[in-house]
C-alpha positions in Angstrom: 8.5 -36.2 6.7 6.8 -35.7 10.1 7.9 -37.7 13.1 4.8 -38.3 15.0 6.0 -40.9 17.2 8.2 -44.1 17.8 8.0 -46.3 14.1 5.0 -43.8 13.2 5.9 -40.8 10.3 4.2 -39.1 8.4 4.7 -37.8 5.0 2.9 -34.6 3.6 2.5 -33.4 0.4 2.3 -30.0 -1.1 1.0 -29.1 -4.8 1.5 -26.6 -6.9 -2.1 -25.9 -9.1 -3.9 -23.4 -11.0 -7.4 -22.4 -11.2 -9.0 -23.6 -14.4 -11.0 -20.4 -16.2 -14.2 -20.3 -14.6 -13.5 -22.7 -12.6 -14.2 -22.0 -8.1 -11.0 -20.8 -6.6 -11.7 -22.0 -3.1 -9.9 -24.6 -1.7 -11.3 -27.7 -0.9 -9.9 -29.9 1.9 -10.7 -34.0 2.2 -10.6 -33.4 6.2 -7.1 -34.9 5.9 -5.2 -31.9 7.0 -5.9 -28.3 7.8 -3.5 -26.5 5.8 -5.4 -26.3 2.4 -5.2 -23.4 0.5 -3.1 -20.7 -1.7 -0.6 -19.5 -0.7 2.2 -16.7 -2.0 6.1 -17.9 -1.5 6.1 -15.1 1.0 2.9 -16.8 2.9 4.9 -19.9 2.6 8.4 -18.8 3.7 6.2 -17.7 7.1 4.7 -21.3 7.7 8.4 -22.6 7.8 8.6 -23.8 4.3 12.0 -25.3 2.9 14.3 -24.1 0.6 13.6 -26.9 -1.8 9.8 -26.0 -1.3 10.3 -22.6 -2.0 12.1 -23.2 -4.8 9.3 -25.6 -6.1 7.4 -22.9 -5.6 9.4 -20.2 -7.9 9.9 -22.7 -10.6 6.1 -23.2 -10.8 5.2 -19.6 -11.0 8.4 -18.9 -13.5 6.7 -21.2 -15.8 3.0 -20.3 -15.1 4.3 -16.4 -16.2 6.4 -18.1 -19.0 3.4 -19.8 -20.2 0.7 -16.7 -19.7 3.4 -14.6 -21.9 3.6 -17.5 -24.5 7.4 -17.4 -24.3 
């Protein structure tokens, strides 16, 4: 949550996606925000990301590889 000023907050979201096959892997934005876009853990970890998002983060690419090695 974001603290943008007396009685105002905000509260962002982050997902966690995959490129369909064949599908464009650039990001798309709605003009909401300006942060749109893949990003490694390391990439995140620099922007300030949290702990919990970070480990998010590992959980969603433990089971992408779990999933790509059919275990």
């Amino acid at each position: 949550m974001e603290d943008i000023g007396p009685d105002h907050q905000h509260i962002d979201f982050i997902y966690f996606a995959d490129v369909a096959p064949g599908a464009d892997p650039t990001p798309h934005g709605n003009g909401e925000g300006d942060a749109v876009g893949w990003y490694t853990l390391c990439e995140l970890q620099a922007l300030g990301a949290t702990e919990e998002v970070l480990g998010w983060g590992r959980l969603a690419l433990d089971r992408k590889s779990a999933a790509s090695t059919g275990e």
